[in-house]
C-alpha positions as CSV (number, residue, x, y, z in Angstrom):
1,X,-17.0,1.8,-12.3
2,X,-18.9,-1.2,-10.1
3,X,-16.9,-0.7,-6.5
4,X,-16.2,-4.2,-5.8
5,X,-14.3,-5.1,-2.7
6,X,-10.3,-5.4,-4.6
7,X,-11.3,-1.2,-5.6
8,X,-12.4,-0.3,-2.5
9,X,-9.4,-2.3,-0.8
10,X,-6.9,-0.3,-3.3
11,X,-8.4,3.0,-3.1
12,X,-8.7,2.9,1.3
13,X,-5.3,3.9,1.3
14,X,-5.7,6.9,-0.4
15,X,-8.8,7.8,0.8
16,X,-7.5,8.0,4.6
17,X,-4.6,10.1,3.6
18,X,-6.3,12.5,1.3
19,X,-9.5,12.8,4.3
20,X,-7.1,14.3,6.6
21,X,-6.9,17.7,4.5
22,X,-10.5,18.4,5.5
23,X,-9.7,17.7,9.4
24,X,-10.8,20.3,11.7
25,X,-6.8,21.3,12.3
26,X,-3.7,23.0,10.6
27,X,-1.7,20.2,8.8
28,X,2.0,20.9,9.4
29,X,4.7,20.4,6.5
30,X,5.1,16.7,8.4
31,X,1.7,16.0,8.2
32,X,2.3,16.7,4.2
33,X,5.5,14.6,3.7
34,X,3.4,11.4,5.6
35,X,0.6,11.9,3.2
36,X,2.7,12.3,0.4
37,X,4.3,9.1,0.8
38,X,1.5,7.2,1.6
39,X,0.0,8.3,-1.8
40,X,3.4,7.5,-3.5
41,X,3.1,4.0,-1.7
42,X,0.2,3.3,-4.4
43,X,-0.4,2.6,-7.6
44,X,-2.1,5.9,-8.8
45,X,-1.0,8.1,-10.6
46,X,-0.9,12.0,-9.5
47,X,-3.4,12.8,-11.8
48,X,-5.8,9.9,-10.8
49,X,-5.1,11.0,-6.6
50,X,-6.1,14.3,-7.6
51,X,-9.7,12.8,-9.4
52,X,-9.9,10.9,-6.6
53,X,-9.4,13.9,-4.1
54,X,-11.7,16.3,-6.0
55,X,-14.6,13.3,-6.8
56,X,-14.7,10.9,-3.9
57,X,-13.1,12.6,-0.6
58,X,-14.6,15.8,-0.8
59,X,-18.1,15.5,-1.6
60,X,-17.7,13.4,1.4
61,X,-15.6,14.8,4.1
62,X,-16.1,18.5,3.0
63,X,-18.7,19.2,5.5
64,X,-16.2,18.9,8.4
65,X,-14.9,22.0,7.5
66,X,-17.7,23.8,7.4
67,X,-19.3,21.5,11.0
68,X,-19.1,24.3,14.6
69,X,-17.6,21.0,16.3
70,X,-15.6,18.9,13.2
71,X,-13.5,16.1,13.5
72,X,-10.0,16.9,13.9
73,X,-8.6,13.0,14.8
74,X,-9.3,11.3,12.3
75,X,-12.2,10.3,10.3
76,X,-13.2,6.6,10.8
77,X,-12.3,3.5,8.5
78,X,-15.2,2.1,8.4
79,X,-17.0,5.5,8.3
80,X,-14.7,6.4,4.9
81,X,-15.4,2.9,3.4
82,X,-19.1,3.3,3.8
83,X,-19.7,7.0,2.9
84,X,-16.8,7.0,-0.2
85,X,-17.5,3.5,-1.8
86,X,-20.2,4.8,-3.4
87,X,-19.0,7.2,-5.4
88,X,-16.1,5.4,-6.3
89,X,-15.7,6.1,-9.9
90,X,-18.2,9.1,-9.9
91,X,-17.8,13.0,-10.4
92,X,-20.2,15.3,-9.3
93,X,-22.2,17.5,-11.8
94,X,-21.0,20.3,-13.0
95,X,-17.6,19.1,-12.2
96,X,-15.9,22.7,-12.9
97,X,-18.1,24.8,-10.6
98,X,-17.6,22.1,-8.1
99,X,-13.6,22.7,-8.0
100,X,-14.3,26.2,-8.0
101,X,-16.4,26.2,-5.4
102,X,-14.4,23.5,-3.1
103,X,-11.4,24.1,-3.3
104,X,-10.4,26.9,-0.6
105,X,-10.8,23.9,1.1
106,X,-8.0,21.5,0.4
107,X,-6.0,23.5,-2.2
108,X,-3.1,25.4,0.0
109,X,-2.7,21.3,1.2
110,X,-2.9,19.6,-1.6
111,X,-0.8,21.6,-3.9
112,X,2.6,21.5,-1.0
113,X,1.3,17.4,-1.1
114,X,1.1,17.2,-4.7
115,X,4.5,18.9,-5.4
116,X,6.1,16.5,-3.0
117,X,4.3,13.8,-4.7
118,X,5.7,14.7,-7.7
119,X,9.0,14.5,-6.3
120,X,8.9,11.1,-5.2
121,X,7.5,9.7,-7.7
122,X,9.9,10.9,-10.2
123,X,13.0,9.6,-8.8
């Protein structure tokens, strides 16, 4: 997929909420419900967040976890825009092992999000 300013534009959104789950802090069951609903807010489907969680965010924002001194405010727009954009579109190789190896990361978050997503999306 060519990122061209409307993709970029629609996929921001999701992007910010989905970078929080690899913030230097302990998300609280509020923090999930927030980014729940700004996921529902989109267009995307659950299936397509998750791609976009497992493809663009956290080849991206994954090494905040593993940083000494990691950013637990909040990553930058402008920061997201310009290291995500790129990869809009893209997986990374090996797309299994990458899951498998990634996912201790976001998945206790994402799977309390996602079941909440799937809540409000199917009323």
């Amino acid at each position: 997929m060519n990122a061209t300013e409307t993709h970029i534009e629609e996929r921001m959104p999701v992007w910010e909420a989905l970078s929080e789950l690899f913030l230097d802090n302990e998300l609280q069951p509020a923090d999930h419900e927030r980014i729940a609903q700004a996921l529902a807010a989109t267009d995307y489907s659950v299936e397509e967040i998750e791609v976009i969680l497992i493809a663009e965010v956290c080849p991206v924002c994954r090494w905040n976890m593993i940083s000494v001194a990691g950013e637990w405010a909040g990553f930058d727009r402008d920061w997201l825009r310009e290291k995500i954009s790129p990869r809009l579109g893209k997986r990374p190789l090996l797309w299994r092992l990458f899951i498998y190896r990634h996912r201790w990361m976001y998945g206790r978050h994402w799977n309390k999000i996602k079941t909440r997503l799937l809540e409000i999306k199917a009323v």
